[in-house]
C-alpha positions as CSV (number, residue, x, y, z in Angstrom):
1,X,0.0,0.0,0.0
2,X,2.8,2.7,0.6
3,X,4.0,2.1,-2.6
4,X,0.8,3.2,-4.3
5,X,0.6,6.1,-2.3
6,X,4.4,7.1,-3.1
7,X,3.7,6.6,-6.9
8,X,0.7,8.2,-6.9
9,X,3.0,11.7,-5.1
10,X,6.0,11.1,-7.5
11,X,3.9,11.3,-10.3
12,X,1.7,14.1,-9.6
13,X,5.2,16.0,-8.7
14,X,6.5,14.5,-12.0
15,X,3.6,15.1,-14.2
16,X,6.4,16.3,-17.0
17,X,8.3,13.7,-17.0
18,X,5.5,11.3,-17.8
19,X,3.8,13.1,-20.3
20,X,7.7,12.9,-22.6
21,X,7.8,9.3,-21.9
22,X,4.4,9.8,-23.5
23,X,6.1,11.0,-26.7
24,X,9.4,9.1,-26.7
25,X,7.9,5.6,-25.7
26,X,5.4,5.4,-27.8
27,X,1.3,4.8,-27.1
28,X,1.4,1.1,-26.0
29,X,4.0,1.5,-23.7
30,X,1.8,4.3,-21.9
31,X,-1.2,2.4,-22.2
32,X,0.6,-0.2,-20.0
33,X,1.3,2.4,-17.8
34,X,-1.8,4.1,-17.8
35,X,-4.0,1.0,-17.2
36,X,-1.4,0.5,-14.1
37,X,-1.7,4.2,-12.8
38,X,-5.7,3.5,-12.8
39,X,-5.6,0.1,-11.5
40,X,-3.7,2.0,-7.8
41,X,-6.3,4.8,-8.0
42,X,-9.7,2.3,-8.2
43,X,-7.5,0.2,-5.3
44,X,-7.2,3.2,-3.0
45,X,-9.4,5.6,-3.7
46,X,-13.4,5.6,-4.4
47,X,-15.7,8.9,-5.9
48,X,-17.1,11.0,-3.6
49,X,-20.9,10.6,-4.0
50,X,-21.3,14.7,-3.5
51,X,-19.1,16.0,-5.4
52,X,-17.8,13.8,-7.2
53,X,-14.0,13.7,-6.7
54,X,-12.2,11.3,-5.6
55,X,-10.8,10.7,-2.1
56,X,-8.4,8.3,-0.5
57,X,-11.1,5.0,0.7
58,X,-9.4,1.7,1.1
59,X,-12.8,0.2,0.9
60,X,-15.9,0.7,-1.5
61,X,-19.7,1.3,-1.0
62,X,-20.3,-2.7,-0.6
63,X,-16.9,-3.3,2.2
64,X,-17.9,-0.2,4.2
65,X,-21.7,-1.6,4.6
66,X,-19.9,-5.2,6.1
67,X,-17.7,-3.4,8.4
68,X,-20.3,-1.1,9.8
69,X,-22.7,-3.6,9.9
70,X,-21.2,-5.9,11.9
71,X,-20.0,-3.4,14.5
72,X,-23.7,-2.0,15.2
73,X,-24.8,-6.1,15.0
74,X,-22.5,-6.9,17.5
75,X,-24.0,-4.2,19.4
76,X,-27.1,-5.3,19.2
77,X,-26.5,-9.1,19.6
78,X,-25.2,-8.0,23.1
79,X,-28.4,-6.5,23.8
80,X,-30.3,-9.2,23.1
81,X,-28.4,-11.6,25.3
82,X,-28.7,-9.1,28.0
83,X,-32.3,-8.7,27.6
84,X,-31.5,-4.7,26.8
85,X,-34.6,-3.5,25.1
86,X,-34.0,-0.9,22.3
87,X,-36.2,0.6,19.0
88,X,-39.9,0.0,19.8
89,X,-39.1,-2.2,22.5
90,X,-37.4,0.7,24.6
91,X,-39.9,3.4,23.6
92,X,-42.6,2.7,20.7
93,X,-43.5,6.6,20.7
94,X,-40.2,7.8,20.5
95,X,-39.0,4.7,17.9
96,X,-42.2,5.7,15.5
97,X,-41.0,9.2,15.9
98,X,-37.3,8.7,15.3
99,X,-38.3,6.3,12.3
100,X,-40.9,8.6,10.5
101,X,-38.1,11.4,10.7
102,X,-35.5,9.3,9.6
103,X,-37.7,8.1,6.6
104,X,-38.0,12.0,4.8
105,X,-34.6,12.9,5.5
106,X,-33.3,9.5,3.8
107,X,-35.6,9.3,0.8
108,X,-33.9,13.0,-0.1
109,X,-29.9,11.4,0.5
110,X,-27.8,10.2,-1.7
111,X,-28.2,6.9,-0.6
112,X,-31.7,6.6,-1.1
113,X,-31.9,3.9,-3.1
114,X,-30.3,1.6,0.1
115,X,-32.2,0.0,2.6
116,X,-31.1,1.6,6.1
117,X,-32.5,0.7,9.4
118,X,-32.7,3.5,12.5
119,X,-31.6,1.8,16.1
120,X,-33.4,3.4,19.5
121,X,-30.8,2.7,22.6
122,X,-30.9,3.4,26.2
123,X,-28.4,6.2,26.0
124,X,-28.9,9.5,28.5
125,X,-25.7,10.9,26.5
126,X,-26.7,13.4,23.9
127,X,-25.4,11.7,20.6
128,X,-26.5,9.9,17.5
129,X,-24.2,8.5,15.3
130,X,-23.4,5.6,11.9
131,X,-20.7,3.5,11.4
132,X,-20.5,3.8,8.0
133,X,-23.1,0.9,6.8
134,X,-26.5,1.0,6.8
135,X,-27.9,1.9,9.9
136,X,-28.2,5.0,12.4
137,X,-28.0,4.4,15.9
138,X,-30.1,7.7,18.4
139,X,-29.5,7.9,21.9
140,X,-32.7,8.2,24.0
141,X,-31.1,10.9,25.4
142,X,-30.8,13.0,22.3
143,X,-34.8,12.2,21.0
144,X,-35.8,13.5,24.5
145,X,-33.6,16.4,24.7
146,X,-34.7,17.5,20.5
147,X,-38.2,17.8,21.0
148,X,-38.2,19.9,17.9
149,X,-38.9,17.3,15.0
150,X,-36.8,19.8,12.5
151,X,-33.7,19.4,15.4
152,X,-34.1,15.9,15.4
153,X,-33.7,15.4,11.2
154,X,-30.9,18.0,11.5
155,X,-29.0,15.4,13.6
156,X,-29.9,12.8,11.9
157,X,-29.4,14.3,8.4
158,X,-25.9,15.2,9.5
159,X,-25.4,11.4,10.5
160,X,-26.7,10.1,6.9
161,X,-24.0,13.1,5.7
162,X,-21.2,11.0,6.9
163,X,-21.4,7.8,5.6
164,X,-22.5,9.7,2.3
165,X,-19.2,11.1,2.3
166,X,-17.3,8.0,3.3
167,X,-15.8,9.5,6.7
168,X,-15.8,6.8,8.9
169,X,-13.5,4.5,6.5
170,X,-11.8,8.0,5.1
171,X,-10.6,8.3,8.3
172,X,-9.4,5.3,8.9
173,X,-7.9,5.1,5.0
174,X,-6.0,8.5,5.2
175,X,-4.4,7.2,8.8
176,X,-3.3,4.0,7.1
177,X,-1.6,5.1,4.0
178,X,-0.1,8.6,5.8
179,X,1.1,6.4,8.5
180,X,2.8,4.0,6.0
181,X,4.4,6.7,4.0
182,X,6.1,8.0,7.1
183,X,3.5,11.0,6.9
184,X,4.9,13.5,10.2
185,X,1.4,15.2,9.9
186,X,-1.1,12.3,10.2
187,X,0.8,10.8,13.3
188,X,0.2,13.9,14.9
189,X,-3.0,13.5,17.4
190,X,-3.8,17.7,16.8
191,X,-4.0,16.8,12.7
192,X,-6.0,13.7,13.3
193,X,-8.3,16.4,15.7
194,X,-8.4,18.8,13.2
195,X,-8.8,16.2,10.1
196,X,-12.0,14.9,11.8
197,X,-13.0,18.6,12.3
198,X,-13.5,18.8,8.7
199,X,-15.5,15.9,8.4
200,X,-17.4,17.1,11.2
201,X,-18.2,20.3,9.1
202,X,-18.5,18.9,6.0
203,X,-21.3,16.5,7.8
204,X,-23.0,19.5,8.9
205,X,-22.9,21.5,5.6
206,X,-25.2,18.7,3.6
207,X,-26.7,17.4,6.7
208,X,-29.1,21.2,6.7
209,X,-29.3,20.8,2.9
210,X,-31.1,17.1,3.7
211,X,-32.9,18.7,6.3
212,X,-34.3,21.4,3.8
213,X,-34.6,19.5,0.9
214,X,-36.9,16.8,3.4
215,X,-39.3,19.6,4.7
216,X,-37.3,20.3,7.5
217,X,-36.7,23.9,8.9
218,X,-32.3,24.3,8.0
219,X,-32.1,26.9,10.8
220,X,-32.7,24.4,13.1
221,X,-29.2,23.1,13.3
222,X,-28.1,26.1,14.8
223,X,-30.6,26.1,17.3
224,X,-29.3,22.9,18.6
225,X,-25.3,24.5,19.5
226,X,-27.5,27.3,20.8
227,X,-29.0,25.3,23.5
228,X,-25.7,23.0,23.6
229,X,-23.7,26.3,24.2
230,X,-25.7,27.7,26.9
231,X,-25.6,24.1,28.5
232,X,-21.9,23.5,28.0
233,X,-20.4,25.9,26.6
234,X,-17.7,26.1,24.2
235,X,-14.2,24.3,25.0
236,X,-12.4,26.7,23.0
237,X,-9.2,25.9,25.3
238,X,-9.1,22.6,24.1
239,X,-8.1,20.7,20.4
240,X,-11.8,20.0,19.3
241,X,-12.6,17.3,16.7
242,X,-15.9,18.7,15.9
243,X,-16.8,22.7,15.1
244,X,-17.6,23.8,19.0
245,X,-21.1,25.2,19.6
246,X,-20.3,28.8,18.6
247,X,-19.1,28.0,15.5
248,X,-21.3,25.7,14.6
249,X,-24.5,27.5,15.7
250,X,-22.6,30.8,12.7
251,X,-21.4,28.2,10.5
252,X,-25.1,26.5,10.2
253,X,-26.7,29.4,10.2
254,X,-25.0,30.8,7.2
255,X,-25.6,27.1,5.3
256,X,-29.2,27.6,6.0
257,X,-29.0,31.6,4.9
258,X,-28.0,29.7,1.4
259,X,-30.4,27.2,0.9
260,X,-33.6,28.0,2.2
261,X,-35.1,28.6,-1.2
262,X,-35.2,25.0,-1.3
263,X,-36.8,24.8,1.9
264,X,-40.9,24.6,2.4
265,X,-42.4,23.4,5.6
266,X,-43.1,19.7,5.7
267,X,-42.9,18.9,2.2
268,X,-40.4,17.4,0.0
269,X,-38.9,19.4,-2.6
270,X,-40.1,18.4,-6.2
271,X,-36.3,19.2,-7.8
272,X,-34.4,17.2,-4.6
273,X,-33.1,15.3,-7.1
274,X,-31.6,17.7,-9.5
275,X,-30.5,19.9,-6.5
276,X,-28.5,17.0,-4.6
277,X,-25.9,17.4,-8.4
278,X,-26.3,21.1,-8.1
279,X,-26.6,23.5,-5.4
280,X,-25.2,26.8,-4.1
281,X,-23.1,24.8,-1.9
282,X,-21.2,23.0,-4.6
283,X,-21.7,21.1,-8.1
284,X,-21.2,17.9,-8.6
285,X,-18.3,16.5,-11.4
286,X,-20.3,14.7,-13.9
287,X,-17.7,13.8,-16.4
288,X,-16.2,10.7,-16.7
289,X,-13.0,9.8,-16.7
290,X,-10.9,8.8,-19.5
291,X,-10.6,5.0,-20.9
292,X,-7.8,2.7,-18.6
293,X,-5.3,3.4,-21.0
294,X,-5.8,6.5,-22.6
295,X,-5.5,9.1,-20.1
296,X,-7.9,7.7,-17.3
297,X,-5.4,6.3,-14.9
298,X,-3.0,9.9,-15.2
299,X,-6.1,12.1,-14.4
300,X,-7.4,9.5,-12.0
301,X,-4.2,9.6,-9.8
302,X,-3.7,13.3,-10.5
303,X,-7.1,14.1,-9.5
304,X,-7.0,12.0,-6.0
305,X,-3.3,13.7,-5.3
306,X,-5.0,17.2,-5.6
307,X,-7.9,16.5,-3.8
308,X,-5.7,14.4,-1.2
309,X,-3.4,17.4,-0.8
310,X,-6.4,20.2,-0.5
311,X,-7.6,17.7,2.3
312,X,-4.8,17.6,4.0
313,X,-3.9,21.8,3.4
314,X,-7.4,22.0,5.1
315,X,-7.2,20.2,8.5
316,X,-3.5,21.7,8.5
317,X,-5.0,25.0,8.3
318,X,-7.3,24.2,11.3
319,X,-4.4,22.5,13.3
320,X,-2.5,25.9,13.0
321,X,-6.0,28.0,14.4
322,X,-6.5,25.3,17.0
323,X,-3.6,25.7,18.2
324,X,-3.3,29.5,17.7
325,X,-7.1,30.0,19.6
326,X,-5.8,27.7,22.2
327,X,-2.9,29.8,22.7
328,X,-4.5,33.2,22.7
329,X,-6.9,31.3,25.3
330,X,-4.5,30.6,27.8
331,X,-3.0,34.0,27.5
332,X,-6.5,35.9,28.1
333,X,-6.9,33.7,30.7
334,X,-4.0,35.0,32.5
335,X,-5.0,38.4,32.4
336,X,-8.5,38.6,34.4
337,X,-8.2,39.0,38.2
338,X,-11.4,38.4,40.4
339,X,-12.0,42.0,42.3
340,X,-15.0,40.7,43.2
341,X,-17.1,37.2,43.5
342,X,-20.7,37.2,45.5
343,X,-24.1,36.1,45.6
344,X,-27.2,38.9,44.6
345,X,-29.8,36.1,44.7
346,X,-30.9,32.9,45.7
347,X,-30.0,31.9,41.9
348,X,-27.6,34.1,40.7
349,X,-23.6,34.9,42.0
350,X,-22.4,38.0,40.6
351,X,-18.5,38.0,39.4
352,X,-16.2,41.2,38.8
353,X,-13.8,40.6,36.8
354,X,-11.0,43.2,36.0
355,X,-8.8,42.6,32.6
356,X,-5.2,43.7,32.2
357,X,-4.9,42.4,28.6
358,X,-3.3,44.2,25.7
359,X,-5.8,42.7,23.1
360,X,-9.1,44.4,22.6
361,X,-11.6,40.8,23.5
362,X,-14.8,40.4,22.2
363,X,-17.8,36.9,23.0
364,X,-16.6,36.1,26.4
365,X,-18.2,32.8,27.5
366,X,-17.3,32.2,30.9
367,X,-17.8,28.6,33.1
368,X,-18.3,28.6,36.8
369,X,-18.0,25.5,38.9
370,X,-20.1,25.8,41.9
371,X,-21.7,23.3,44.4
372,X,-25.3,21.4,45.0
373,X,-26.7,21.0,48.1
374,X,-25.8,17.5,47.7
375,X,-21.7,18.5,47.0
376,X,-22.3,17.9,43.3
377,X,-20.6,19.8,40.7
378,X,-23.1,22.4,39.0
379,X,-21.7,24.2,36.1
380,X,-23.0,27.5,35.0
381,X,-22.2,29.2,31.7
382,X,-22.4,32.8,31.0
383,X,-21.8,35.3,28.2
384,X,-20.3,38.8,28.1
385,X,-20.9,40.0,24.1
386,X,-19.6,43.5,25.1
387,X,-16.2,44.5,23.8
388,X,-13.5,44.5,26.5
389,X,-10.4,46.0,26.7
390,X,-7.5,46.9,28.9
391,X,-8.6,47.9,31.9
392,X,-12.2,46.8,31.8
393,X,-14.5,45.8,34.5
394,X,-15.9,42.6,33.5
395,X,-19.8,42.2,35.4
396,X,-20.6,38.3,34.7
397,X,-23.9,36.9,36.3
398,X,-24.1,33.5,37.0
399,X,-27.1,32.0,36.9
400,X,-29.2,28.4,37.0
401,X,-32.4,27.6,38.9
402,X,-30.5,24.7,40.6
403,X,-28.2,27.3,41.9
404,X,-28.5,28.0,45.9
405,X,-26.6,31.2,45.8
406,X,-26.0,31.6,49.4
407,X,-24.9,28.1,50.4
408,X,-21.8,28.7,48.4
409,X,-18.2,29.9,49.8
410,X,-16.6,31.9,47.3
411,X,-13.0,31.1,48.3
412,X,-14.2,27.4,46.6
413,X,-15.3,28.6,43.5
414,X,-13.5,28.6,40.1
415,X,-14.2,30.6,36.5
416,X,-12.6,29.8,33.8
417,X,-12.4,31.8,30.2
418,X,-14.2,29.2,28.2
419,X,-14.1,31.4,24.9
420,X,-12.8,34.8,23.1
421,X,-12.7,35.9,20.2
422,X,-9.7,39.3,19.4
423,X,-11.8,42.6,18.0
């Protein structure tokens, strides 16, 4: 396998030299050569269904349906010899619901035409998610927590969005072959982070134009991070291998801004069809490819080098901001000093905060850790939007109706800067 991937770089950084063996070796000697060339790109790479490029994907369609198969029918085989009730079993409401939802978004997919199968588990953790086959597994936990239908197909769209776009064994493909070709970027954990980042976004992108295309309303995806954000925040101190909440709820929003002429309550859209090849979000490459032999296996390997190397100039792009935002994070950190921490109600506590930054700061989400009554960690997330600058007095109200305001000792408490953005 790392020999297909090095040919595949030398020629693409060779290109010249092939095309004069072209002229000096005559045609049947390139036609060997071609049919070759073609023969490494069908072995390691497969069309991407959306666009129509092609990307690095060790297995086709028919491989990545056993292998995720199997792992969610493993899953469920241990259910059943646990006596672990799950789809209509667990929750017939919430399994008709989760099915009926699943049906319009999947009828408008690219995969359409295969038969999938939506699991119900006992899950409180808020997550949905495929392996790449042909079903999608939701968490209890997430159906409760969605109780907006049009969240509900967002997530779900997004799901069907991955293994349209072959992520889970792209993934696992790029790892393989970078790893074997002594590739210093994917054996770093931050590129593998930011690699899945993509994916994550890409998910996202033509998981709202399923949801519109299905009837669904596209701004809903963005309501979801809103509610996720004032729940948990943002992480922005951390390597994240999905968008966090803020970015996702400005990123979505904007998809949705795009295509919501395609979008009308509850109804299908007539041109779904047409629109899933061409869209304000991208159009798809129709043309074939050349004959094995006359020029199909050079474009071919061409083609997957430059889409390989815009992949990999993209999640190396959003390893450098990561790493940048996480940077700038601790340093704004660093430079807030508490002047002032107390309680003003039963369910608010009142923080001053002075900054002594040089940076002008701007979307200050702020975490505070307090206590229960029953010595449980509560923790409380609040926004400052204002613009703050050296010498400002931060005022940050923390508030939660399971807050008891006065039972709490402020030499115990901690805030952290959870997110910034520089003005």
């Amino acid at each position: 396998m790392i020999h297909c991937y090095v040919v595949m770089k030398r020629v693409a950084a060779n290109l010249c030299l092939v095309l004069f063996a072209l002229v000096v070796s005559g045609c049947e000697i390139f036609q060997t050569i071609d049919k070759g060339l073609y023969q490494i790109s069908e072995t390691i790479t497969e069309k991407d269904q959306i666009t129509g490029k092609r990307s690095i994907n060790l297995s086709d369609r028919e491989k990545q349906i056993q292998i995720g198969n199997a792992a969610i029918e493993e899953m469920l085989a241990e259910k059943d010899s646990a006596n672990e009730a799950y789809n209509g079993a667990l929750d017939k409401r919430a399994y008709e619901r989760v099915v009926a939802i699943f049906n319009r978004v999947h009828a408008v997919s690219h995969l359409r035409n295969e038969s999938w199968t939506p699991i119900l588990v006992k899950d409180e953790n808020f997550n949905a998610f495929t392996t790449g086959g042909t079903y999608i597994v939701v968490n209890t936990g997430l159906e409760k927590e969605l109780g907006e239908d049009d969240q509900l197909a967002a997530v779900i769209a997004h799901e069907i969005a991955h293994t349209v776009a072959g992520h889970p064994s792209e993934s696992g493909s790029y790892g393989l072959i970078g790893n074997l070709a002594g590739s210093k970027s994917a054996q770093r954990e931050s590129f593998q982070i930011a690699f899945n980042h993509e994916q994550e976004k890409e998910a996202d992108e033509i998981g709202v134009l399923y949801s519109a295309l299905a009837g669904f309303d596209p701004m809903s995806a963005s309501r979801i991070w809103e509610s996720q954000l004032i729940k948990n925040g943002v992480n922005a101190a951390y390597l994240n291998g999905h968008p966090h909440n803020l970015e996702r709820i400005k990123f979505n929003k904007i998809t949705a801004g795009k295509i919501l002429p395609y979008y009308t309550r509850n109804k299908i859209n007539e041109r779904y069809e047409s629109l899933l090849d061409e869209n304000v979000l991208y159009k798809k490459n129709v043309h074939s490819e050349a004959d094995p032999g006359a020029g199909g296996g050079l474009s071919s390997i061409l083609n997957t080098y430059i889409e390989l190397e815009n992949k990999k100039n993209q999640a190396t792009a959003e390893e450098a901001r990561q790493r940048a935002r996480i940077s700038m994070m601790k340093n704004a950190q660093k430079n807030f000093i508490i002047v002032d921490s107390k309680p003003v109600s039963p369910n608010i506590w009142r923080v001053h905060l002075k900054y002594q930054g040089l940076a002008y700061l701007k979307e200050l989400v702020l975490k505070g850790a307090f206590q229960t009554l029953k010595g449980e960690t509560l923790v409380i997330i609040a926004q400052h939007p204002a613009i703050v600058v050296y010498g400002s007095i931060v005022v940050v109200d923390f508030s939660h109706p399971d807050l008891y305001a006065y039972n709490q000792q402020a030499n115990k408490l901690s805030f952290t800067l959870d997110y910034a953005e520089r003005f």
